[in-house]
C-alpha positions in Angstrom: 104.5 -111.9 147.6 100.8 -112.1 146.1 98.2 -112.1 149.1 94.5 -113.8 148.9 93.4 -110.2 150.4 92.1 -108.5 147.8 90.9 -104.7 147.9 87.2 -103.9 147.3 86.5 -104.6 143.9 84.0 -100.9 143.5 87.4 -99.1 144.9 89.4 -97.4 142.1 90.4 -95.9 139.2 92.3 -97.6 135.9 93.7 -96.3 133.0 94.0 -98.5 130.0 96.2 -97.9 126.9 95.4 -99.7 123.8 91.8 -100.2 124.9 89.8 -100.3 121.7 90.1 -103.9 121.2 91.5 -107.2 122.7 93.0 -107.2 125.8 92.7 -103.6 126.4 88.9 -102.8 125.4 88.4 -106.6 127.7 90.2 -105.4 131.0 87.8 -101.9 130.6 84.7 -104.2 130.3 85.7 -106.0 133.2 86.8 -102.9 135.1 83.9 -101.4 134.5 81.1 -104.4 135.5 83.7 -104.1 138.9 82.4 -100.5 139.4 85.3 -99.0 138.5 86.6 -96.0 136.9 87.7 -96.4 133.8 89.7 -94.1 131.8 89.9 -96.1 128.6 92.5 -94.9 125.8 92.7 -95.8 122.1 94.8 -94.2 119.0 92.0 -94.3 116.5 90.7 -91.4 114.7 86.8 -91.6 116.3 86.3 -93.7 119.4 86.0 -97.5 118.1 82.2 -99.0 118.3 83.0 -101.4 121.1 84.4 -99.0 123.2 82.1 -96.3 122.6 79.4 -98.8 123.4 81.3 -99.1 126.7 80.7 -96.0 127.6 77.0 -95.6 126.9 76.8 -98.6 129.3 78.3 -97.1 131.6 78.2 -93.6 131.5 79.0 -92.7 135.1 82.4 -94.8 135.1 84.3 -94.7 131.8 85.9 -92.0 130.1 87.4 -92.4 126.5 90.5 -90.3 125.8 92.2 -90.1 122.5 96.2 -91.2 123.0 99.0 -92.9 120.5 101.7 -93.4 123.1 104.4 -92.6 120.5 103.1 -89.4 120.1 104.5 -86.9 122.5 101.7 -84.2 122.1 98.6 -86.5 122.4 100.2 -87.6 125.4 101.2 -84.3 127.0 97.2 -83.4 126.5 96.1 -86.8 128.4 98.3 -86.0 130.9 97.1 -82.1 131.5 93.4 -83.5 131.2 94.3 -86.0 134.3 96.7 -83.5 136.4 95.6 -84.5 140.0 93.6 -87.3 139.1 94.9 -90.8 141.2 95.2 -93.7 139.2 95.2 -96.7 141.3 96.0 -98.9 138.5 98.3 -97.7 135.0 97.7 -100.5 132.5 100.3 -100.4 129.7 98.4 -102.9 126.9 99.3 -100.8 123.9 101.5 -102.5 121.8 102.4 -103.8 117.9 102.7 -107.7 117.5 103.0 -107.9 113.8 101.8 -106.9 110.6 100.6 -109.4 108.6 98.5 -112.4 110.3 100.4 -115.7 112.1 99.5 -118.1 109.3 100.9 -118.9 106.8 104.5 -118.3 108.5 106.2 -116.8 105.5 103.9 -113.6 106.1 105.8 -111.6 108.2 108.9 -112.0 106.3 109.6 -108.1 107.8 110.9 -109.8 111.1 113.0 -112.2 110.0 116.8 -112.4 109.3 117.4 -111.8 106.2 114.3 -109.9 105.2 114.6 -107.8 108.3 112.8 -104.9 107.7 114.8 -101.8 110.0 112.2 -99.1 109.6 109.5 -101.5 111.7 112.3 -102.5 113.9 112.2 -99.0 114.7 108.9 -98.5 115.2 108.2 -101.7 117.2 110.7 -100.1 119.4 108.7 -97.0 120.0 105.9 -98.4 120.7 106.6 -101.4 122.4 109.1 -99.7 124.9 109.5 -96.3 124.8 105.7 -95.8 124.6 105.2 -97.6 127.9 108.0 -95.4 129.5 106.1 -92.2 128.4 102.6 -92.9 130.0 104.9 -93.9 132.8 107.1 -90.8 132.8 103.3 -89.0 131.8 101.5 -90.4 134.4 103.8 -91.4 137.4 102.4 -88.8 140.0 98.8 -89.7 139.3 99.8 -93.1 140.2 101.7 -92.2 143.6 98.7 -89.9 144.5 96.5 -93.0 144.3 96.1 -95.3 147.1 96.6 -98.7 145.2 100.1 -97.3 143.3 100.3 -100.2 140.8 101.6 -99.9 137.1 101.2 -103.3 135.3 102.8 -103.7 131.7 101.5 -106.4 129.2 104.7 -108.3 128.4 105.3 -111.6 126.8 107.0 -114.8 127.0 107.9 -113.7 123.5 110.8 -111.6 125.2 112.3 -114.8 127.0 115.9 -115.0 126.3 117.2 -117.5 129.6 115.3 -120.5 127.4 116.7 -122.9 125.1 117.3 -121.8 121.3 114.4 -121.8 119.0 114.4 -124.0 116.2 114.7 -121.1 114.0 114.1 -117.3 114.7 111.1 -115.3 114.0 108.8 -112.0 115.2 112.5 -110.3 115.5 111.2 -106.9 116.2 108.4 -108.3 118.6 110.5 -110.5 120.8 113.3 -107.9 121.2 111.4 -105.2 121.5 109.3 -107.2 124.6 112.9 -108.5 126.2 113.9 -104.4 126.0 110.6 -103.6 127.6 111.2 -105.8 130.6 114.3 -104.4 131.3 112.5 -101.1 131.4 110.1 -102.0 133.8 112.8 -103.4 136.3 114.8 -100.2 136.2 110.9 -98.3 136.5 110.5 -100.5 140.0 113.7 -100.0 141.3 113.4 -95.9 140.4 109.8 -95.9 142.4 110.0 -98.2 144.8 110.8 -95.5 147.5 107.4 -94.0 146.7 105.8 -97.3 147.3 104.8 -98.0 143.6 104.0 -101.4 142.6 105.4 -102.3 138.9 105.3 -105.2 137.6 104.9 -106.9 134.1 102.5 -109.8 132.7 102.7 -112.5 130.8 99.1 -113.0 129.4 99.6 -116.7 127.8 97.8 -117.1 124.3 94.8 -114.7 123.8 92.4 -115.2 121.3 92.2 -111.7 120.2 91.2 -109.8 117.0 94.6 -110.4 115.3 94.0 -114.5 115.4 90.6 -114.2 113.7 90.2 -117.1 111.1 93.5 -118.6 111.9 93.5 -121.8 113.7 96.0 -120.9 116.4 95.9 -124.1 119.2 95.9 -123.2 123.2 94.3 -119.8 122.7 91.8 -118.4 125.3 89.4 -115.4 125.0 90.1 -112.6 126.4 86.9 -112.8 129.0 88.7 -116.0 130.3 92.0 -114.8 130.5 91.7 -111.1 131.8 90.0 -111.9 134.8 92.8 -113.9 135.8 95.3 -111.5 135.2 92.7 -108.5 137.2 93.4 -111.3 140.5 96.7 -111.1 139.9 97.0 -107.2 139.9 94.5 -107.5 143.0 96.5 -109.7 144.9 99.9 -107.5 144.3 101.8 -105.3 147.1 105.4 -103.7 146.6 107.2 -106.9 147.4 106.0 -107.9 144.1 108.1 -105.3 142.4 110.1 -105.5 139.3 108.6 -109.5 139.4 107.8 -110.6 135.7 104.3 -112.5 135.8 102.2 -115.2 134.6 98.4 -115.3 134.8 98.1 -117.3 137.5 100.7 -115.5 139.5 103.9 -117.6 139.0 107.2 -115.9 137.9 107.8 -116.2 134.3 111.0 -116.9 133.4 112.6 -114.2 131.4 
């Protein structure tokens, strides 16, 4: 169950994948103001200007690391940089939504039947699931050696399959690829339970990130209004919350 006792909010350490913009490069901001350390990840080729900016804020407290999480190299290196480092909180935000934006609908004819595009499919699938698994697999011990032992995985409602039928399907290599990644995390909380890790996966409802820009996209929030909800959440968990499948206020999503 969630609790109302939350841990000190200067205690800890985060790492963030996919933290050069939206969701990611928001949770290291708000990490950061917290007094936290932050190790803040992103695949570009030079650290991105908001994060970089970040960091000359807070100098003390974040740390930038270069990482693709579908490259097995990059990762190894993170992971030799951080050997005996804890890591109260591993936040797996990297991901791919789409290629082309929202609006107009007939833009990301890649994901849908008939115009399926099997090579994206593919690499949805790599980064959307397996490259969560690796910065767990990476990363695990630096997680159990920390006294929080959370991993939290940005999910979606995308990945729902107990609902009704859509009107007509869409975003094929999204929503399968976020269904497949829920599975993952359940069979990552039942493997490290015993060691009294904490995984769980979130739901973050509509967030006006970088993506939506100049599309008029109803019921979207910023990313300062929704992340600090979801950094409650994440404070609030303990390992009977495990394998659980998360809204922003706390509620199970069905999945």
């Amino acid at each position: 169950m969630l609790h109302e006792q939350h841990p000190p909010a200067n205690e800890g350490t985060v790492f963030i994948t996919g933290s050069g913009s939206g969701i990611g490069l928001e949770f290291a901001r708000q990490y950061a103001m917290r007094g936290w350390t932050v190790i803040a990840t992103h695949r570009s080729d030079a650290r991105p200007a908001a994060l970089a900016a970040l960091q000359d804020r807070f100098p003390a407290i974040v740390r930038v690391e270069s990482l693709d999480v579908t490259n097995c190299e990059k990762l190894s290196a993170v992971r030799k940089v951080l050997e005996g480092v804890p890591i109260d909180v591993l936040l797996n935000n990297a991901a791919v939504i789409r290629t082309e934006p929202l609006i107009p609908r007939d833009g990301n004819r890649n994901q849908k039947l008939g115009t399926l595009d099997y090579r994206l499919g593919m690499t949805f699938m790599d980064a959307n699931v397996l490259g969560p698994l690796r910065v767990v697999e990476a990363l695990a011990d630096n997680v159990k050696a920390s006294r929080q032992k959370k991993i939290v995985t940005m999910s979606s409602a995308a990945g729902m399959v107990s609902g009704p039928l859509p009107a007509s399907g869409d975003h094929y290599w999204y929503r399968s690829s976020k269904a497949a990644l829920n599975s993952v995390m359940k069979l990552v909380a039942a493997d490290l339970r015993s060691s009294g890790v904490t995984v769980v996966f979130l739901h973050p409802g509509g967030v006006a990130v970088e993506s939506f820009a100049g599309q008029d996209v109803p019921g979207l929030q910023a990313p300062a209004v929704v992340i600090p909800k979801l950094m409650k959440v994440i404070d609030g968990l303990s390992i009977e919350d495990t394998g659980r499948f998360l809204t922003n206020d706390g509620n199970d999503q069905p999945w």
